[in-house]
PQR file with spaces between the fields and no chain letter, atoms N, CA, C, O and H, PARSE charges and radii, in Angstrom:
ATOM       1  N    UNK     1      17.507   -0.996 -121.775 -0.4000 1.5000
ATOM       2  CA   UNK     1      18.801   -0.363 -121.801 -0.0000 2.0000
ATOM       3  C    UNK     1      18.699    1.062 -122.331  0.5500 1.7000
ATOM       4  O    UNK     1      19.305    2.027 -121.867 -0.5500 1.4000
ATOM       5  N    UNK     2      17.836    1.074 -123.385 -0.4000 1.5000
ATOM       6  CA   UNK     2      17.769    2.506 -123.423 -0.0000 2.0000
ATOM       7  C    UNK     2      17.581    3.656 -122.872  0.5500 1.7000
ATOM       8  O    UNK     2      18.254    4.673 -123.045 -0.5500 1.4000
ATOM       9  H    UNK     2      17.343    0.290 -123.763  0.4000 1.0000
ATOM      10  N    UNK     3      16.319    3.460 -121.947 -0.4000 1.5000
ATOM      11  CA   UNK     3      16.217    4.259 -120.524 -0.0000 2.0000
ATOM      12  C    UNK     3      17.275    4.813 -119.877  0.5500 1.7000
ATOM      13  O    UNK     3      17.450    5.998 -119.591 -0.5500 1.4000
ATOM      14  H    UNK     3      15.772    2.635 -121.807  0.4000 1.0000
ATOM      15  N    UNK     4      18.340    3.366 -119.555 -0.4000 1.5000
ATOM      16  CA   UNK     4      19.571    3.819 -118.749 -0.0000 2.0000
ATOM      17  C    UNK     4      20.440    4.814 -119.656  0.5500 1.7000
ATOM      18  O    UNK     4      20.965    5.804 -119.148 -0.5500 1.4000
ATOM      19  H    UNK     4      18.198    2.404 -119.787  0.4000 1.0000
ATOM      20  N    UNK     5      20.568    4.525 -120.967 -0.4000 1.5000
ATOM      21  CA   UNK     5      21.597    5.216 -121.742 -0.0000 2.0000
ATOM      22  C    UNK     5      20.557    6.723 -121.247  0.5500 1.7000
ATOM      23  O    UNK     5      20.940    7.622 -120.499 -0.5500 1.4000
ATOM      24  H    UNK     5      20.141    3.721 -121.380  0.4000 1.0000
ATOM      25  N    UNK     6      19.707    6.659 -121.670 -0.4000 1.5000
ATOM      26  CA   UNK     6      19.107    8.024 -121.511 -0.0000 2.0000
ATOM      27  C    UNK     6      19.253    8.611 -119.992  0.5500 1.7000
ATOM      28  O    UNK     6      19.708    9.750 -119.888 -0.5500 1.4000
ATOM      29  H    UNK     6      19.396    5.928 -122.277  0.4000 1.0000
ATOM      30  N    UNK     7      19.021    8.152 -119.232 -0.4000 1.5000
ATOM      31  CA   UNK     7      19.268    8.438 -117.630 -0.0000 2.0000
ATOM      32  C    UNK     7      20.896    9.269 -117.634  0.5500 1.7000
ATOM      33  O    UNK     7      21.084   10.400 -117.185 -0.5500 1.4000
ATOM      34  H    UNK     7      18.651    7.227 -119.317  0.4000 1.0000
ATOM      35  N    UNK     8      21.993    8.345 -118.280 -0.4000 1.5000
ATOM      36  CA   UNK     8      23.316    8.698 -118.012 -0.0000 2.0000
ATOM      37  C    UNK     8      23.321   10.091 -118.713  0.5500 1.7000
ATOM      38  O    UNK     8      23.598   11.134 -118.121 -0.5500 1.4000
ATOM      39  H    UNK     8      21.840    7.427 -118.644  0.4000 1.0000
ATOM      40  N    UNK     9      23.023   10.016 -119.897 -0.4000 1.5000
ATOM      41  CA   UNK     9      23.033   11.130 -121.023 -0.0000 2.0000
ATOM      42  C    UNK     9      22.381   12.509 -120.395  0.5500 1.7000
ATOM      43  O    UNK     9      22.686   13.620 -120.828 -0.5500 1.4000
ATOM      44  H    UNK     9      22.798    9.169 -120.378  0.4000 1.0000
ATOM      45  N    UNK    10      21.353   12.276 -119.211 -0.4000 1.5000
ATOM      46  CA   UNK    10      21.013   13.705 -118.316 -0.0000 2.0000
ATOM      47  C    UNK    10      21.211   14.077 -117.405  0.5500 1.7000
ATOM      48  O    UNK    10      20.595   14.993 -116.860 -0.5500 1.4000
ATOM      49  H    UNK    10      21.106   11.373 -118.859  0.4000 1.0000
ATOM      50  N    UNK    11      22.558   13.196 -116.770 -0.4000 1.5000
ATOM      51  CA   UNK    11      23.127   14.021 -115.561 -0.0000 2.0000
ATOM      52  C    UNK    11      24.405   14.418 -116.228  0.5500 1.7000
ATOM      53  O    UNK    11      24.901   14.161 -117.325 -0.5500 1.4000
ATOM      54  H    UNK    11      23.059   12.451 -117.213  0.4000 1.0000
ATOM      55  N    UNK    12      24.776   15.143 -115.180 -0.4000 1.5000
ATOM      56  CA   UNK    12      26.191   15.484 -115.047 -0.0000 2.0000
ATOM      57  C    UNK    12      27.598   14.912 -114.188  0.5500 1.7000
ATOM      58  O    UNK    12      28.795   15.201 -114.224 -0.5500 1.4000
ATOM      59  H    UNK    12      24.373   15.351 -114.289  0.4000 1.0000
ATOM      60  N    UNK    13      26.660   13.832 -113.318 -0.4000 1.5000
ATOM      61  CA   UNK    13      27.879   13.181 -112.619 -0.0000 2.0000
ATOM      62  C    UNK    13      27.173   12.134 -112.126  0.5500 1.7000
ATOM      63  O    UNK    13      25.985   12.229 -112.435 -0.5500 1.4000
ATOM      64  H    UNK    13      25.689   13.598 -113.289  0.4000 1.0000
ATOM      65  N    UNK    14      27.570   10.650 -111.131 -0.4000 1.5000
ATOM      66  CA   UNK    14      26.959    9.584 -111.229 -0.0000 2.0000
ATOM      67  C    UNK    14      25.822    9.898 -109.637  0.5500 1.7000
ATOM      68  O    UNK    14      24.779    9.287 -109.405 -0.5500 1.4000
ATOM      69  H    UNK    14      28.535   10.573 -110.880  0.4000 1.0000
ATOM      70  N    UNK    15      26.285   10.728 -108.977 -0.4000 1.5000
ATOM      71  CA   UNK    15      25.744   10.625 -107.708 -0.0000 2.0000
ATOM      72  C    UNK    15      24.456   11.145 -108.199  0.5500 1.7000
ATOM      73  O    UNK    15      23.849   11.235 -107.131 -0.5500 1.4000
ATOM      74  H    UNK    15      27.133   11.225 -109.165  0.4000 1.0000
ATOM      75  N    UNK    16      23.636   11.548 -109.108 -0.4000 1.5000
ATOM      76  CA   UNK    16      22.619   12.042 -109.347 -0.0000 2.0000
ATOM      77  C    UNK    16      21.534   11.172 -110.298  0.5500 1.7000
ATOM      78  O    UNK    16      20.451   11.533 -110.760 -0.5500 1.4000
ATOM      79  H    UNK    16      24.129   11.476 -109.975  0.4000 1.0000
ATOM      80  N    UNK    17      22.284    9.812 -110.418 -0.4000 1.5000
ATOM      81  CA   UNK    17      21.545    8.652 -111.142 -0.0000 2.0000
ATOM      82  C    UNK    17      20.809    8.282 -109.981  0.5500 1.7000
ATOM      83  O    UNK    17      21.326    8.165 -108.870 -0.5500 1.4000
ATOM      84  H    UNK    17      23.163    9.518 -110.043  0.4000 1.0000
ATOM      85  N    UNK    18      19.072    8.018 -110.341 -0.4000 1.5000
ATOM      86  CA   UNK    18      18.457    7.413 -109.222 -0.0000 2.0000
ATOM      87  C    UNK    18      18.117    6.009 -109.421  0.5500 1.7000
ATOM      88  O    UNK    18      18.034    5.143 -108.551 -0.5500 1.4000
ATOM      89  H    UNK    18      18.651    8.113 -111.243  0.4000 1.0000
ATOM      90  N    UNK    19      17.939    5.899 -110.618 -0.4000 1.5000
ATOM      91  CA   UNK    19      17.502    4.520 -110.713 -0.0000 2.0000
ATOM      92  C    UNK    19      18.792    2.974 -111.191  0.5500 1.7000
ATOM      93  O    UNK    19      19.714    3.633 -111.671 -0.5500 1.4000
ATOM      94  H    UNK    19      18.006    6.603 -111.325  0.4000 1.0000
ATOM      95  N    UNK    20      19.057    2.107 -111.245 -0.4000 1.5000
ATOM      96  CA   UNK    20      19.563    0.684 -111.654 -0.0000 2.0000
ATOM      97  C    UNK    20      20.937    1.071 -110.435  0.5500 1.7000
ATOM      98  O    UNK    20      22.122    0.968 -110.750 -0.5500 1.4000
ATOM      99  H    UNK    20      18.308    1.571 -110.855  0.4000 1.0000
ATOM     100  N    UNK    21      20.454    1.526 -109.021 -0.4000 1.5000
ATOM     101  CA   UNK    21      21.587    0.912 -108.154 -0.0000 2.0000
ATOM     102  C    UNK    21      23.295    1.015 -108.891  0.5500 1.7000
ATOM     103  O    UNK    21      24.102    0.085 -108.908 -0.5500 1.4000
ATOM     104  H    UNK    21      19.491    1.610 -108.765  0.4000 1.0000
ATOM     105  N    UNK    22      23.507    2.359 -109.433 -0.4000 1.5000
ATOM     106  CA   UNK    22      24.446    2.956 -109.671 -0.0000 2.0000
ATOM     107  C    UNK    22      25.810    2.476 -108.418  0.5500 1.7000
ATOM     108  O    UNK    22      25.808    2.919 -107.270 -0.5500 1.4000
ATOM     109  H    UNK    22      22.852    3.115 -109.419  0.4000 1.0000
ATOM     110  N    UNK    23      26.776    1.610 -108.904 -0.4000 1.5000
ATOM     111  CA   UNK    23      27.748    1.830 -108.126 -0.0000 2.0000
ATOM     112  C    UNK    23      29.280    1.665 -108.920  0.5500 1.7000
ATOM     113  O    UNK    23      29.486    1.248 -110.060 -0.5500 1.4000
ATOM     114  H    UNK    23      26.778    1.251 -109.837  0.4000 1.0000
ATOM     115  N    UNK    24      29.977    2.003 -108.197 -0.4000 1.5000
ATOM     116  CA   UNK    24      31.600    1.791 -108.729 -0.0000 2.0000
ATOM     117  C    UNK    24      31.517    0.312 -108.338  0.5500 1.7000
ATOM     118  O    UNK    24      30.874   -0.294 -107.481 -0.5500 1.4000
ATOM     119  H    UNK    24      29.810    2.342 -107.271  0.4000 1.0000
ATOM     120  N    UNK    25      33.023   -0.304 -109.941 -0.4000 1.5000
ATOM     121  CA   UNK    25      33.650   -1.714 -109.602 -0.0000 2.0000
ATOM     122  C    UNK    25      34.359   -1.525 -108.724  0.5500 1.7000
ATOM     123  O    UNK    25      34.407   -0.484 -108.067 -0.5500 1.4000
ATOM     124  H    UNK    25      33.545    0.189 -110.637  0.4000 1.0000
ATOM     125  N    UNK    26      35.189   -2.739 -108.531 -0.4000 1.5000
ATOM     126  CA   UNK    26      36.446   -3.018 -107.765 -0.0000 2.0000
ATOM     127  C    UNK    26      37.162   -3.218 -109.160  0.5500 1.7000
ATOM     128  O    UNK    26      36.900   -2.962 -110.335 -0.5500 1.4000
ATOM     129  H    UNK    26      35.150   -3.585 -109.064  0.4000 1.0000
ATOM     130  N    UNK    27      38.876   -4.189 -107.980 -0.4000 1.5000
ATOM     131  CA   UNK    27      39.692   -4.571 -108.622 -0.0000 2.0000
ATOM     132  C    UNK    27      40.299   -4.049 -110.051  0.5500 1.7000
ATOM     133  O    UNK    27      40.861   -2.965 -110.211 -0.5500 1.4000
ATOM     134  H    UNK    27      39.088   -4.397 -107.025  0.4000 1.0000
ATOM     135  N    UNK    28      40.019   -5.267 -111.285 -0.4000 1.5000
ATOM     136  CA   UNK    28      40.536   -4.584 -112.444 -0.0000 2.0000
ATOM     137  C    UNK    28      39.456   -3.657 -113.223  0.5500 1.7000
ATOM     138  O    UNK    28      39.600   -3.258 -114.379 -0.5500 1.4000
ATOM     139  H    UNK    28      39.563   -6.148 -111.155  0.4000 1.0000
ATOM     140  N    UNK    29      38.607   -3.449 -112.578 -0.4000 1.5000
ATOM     141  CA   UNK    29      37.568   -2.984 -113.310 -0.0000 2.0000
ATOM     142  C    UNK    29      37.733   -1.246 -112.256  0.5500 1.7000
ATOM     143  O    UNK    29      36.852   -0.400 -112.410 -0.5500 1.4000
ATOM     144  H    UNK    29      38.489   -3.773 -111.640  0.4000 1.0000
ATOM     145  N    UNK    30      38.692   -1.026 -111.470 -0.4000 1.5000
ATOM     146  CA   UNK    30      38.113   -0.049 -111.141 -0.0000 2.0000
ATOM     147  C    UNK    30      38.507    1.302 -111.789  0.5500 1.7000
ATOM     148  O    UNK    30      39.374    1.414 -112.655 -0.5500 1.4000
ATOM     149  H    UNK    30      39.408   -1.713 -111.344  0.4000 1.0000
ATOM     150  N    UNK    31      37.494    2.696 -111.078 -0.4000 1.5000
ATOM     151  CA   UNK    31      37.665    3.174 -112.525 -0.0000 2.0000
ATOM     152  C    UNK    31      36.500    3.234 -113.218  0.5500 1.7000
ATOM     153  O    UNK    31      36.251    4.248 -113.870 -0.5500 1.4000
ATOM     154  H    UNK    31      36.789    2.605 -110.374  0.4000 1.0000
ATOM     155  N    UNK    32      35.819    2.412 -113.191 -0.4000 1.5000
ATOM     156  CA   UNK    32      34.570    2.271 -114.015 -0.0000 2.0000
ATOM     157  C    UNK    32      32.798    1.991 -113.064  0.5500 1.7000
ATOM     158  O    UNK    32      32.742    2.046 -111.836 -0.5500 1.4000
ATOM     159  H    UNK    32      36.021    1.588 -112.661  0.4000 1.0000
ATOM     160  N    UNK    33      32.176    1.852 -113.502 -0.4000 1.5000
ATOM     161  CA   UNK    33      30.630    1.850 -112.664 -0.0000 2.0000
ATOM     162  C    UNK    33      30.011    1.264 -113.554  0.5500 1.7000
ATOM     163  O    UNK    33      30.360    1.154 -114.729 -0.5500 1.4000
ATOM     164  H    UNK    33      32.222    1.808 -114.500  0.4000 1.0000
ATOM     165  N    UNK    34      28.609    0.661 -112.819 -0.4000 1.5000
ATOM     166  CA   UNK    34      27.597    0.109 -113.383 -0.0000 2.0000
ATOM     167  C    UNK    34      26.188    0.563 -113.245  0.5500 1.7000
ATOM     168  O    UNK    34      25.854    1.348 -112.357 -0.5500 1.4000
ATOM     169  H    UNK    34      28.326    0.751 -111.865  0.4000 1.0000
ATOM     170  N    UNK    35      25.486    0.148 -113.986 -0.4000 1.5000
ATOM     171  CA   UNK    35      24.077    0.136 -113.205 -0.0000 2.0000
ATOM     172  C    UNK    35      23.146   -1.153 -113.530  0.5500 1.7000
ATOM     173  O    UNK    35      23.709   -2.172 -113.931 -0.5500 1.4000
ATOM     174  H    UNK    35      25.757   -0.489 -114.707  0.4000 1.0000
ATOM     175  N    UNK    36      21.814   -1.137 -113.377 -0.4000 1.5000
ATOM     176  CA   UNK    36      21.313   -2.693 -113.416 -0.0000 2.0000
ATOM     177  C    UNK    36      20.663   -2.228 -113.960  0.5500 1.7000
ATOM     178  O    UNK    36      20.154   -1.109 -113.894 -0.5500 1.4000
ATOM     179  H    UNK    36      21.356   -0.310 -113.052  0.4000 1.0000
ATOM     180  N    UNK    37      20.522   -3.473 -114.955 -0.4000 1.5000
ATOM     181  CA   UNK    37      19.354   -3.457 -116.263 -0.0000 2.0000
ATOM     182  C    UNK    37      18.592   -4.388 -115.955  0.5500 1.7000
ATOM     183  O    UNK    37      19.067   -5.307 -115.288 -0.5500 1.4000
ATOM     184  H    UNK    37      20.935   -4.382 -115.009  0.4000 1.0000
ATOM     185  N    UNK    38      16.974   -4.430 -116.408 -0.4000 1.5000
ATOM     186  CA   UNK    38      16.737   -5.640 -116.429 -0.0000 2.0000
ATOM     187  C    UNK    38      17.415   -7.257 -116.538  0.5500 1.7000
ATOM     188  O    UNK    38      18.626   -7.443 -116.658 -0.5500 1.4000
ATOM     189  H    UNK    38      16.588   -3.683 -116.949  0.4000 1.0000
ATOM     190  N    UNK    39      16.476   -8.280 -116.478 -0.4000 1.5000
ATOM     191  CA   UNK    39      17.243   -9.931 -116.566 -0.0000 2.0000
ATOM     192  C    UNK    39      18.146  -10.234 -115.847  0.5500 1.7000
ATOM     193  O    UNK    39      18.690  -11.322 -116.040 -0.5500 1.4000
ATOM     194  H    UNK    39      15.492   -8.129 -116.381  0.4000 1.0000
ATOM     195  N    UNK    40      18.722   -9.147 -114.504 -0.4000 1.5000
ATOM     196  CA   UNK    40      20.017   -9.438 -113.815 -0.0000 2.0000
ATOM     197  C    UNK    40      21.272   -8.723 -114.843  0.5500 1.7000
ATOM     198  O    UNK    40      22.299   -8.486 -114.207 -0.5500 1.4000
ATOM     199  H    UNK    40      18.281   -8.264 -114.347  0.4000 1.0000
ATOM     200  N    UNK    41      21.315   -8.443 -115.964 -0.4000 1.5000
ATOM     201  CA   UNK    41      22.354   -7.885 -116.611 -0.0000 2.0000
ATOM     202  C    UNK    41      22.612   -6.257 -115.933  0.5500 1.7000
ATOM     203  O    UNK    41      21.862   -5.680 -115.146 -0.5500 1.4000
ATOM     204  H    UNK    41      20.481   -8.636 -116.480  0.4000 1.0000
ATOM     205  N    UNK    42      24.189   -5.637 -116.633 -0.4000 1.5000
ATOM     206  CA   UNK    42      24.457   -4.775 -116.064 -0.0000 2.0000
ATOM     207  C    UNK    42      24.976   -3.387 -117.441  0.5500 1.7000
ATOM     208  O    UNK    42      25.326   -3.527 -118.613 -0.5500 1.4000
ATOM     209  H    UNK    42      24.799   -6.106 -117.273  0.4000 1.0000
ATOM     210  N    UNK    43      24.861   -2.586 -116.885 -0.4000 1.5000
ATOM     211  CA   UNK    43      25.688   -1.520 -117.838 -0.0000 2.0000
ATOM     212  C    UNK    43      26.665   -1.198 -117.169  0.5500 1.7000
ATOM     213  O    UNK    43      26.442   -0.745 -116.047 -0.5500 1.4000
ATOM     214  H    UNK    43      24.577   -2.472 -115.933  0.4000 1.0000
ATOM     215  N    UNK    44      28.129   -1.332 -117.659 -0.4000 1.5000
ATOM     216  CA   UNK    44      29.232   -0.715 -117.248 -0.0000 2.0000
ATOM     217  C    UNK    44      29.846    0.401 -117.850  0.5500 1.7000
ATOM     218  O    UNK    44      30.010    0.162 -119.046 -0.5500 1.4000
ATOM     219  H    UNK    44      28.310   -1.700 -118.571  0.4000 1.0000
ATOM     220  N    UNK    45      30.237    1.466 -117.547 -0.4000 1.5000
ATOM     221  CA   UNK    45      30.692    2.769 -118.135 -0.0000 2.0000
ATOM     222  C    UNK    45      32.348    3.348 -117.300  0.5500 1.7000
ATOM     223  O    UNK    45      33.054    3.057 -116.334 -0.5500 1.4000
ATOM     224  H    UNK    45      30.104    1.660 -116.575  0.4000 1.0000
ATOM     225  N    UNK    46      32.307    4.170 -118.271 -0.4000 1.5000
ATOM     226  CA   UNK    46      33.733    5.042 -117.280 -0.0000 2.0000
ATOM     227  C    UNK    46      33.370    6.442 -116.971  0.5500 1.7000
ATOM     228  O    UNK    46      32.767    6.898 -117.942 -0.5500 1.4000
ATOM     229  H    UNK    46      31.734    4.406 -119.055  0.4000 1.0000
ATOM     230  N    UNK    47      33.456    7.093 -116.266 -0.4000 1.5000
ATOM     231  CA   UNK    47      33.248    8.751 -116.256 -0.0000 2.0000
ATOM     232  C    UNK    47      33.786    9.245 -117.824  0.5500 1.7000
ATOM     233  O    UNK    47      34.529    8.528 -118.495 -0.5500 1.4000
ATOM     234  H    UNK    47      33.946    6.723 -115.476  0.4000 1.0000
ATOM     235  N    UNK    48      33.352   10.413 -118.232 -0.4000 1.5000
ATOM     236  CA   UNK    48      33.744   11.177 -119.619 -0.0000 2.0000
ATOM     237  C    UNK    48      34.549   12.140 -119.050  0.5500 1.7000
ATOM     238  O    UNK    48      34.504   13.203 -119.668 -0.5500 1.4000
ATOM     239  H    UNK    48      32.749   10.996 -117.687  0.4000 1.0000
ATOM     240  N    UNK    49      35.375   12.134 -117.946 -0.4000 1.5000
ATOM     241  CA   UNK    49      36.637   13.499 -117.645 -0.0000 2.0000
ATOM     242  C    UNK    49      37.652   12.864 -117.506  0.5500 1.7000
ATOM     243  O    UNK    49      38.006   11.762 -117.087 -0.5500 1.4000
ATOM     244  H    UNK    49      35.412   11.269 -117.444  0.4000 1.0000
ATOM     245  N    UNK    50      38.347   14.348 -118.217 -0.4000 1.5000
ATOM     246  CA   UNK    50      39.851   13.785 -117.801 -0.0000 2.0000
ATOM     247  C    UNK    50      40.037   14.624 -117.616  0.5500 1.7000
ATOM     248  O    UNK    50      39.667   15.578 -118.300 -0.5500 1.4000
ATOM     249  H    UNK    50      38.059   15.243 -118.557  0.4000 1.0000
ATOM     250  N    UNK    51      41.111   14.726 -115.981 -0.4000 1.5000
ATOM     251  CA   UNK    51      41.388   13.203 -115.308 -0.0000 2.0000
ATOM     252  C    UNK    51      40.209   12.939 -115.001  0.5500 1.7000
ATOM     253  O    UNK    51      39.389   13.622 -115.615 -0.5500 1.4000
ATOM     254  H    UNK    51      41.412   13.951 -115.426  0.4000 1.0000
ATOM     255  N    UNK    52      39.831   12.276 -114.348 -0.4000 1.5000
ATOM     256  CA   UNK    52      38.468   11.191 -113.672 -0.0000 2.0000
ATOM     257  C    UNK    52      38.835   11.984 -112.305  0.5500 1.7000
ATOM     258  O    UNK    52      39.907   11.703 -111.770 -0.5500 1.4000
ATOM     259  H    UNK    52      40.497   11.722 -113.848  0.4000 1.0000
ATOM     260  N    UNK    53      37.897   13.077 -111.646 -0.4000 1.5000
ATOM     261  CA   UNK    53      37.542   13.632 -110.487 -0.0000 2.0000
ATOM     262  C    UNK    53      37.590   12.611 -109.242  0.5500 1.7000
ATOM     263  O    UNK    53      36.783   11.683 -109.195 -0.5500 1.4000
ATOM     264  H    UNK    53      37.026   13.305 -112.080  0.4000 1.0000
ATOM     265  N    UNK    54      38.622   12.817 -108.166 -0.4000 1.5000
ATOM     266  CA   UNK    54      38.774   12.232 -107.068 -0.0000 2.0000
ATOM     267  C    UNK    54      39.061   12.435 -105.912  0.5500 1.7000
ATOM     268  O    UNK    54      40.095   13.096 -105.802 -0.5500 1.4000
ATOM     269  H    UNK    54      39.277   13.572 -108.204  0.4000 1.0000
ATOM     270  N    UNK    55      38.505   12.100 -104.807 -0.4000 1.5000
ATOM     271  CA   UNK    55      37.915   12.942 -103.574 -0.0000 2.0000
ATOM     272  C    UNK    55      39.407   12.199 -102.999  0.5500 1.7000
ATOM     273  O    UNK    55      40.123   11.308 -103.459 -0.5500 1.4000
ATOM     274  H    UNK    55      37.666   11.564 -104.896  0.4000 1.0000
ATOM     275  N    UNK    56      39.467   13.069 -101.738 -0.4000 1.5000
ATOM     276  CA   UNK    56      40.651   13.157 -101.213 -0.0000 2.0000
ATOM     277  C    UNK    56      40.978   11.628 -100.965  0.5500 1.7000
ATOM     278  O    UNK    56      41.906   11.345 -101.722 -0.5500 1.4000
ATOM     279  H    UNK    56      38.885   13.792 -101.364  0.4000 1.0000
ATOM     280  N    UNK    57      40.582   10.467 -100.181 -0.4000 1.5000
ATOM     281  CA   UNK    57      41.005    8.947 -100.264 -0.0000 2.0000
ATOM     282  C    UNK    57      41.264    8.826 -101.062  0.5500 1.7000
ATOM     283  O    UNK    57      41.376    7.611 -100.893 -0.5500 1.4000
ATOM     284  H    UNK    57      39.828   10.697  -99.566  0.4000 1.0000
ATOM     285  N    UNK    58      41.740    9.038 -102.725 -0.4000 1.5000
ATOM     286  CA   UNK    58      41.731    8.682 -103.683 -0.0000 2.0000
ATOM     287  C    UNK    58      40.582    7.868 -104.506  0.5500 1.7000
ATOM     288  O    UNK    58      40.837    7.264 -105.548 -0.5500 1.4000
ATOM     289  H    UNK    58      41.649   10.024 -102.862  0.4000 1.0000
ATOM     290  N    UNK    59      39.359    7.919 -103.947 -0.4000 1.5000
ATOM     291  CA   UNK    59      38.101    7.688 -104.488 -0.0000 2.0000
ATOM     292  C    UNK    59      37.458    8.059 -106.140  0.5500 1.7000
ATOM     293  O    UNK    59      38.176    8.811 -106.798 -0.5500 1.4000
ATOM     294  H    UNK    59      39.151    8.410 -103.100  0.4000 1.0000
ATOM     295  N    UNK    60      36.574    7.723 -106.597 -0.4000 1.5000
ATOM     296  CA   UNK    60      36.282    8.376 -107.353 -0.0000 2.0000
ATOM     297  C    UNK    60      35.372    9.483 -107.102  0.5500 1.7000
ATOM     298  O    UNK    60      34.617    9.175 -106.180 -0.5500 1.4000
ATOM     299  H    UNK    60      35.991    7.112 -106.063  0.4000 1.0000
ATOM     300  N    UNK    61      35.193   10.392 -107.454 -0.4000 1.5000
ATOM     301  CA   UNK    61      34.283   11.280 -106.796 -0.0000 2.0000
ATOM     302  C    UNK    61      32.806   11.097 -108.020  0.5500 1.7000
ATOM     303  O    UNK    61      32.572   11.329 -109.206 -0.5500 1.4000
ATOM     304  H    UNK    61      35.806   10.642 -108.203  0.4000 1.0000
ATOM     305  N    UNK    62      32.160   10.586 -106.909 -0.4000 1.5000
ATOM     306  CA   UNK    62      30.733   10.317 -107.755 -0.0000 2.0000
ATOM     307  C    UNK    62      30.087   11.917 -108.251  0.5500 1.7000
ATOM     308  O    UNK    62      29.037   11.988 -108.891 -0.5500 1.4000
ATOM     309  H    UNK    62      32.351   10.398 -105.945  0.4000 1.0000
């Protein structure tokens, strides 16, 4: 897990994470993203802007 914390901590936005299969939730979780950690577990996060940057569909903008 540390890796990943460190991974997040050197970009600037999610589309530039290469490694643990970075994607947005659904449903009540959306809004938020993950990535994969070892054992099948996951890291979930929220973007750090406000507002939360969003491409014209109302997407999040990675």
């Amino acid at each position: 897990m540390t890796t990943r914390l460190a991974d997040l901590a050197a970009v600037s936005c999610v589309k530039e994470l290469s490694a643990g299969r970075p994607h947005p939730l659904k449903g009540d979780r959306a809004g938020e993203f993950a990535v994969d950690l070892e054992g099948g577990k996951r890291l979930v996060f929220k973007p750090d802007n406000d507002p939360i940057p969003l491409t014209e569909d109302g997407s999040i903008d990675r």
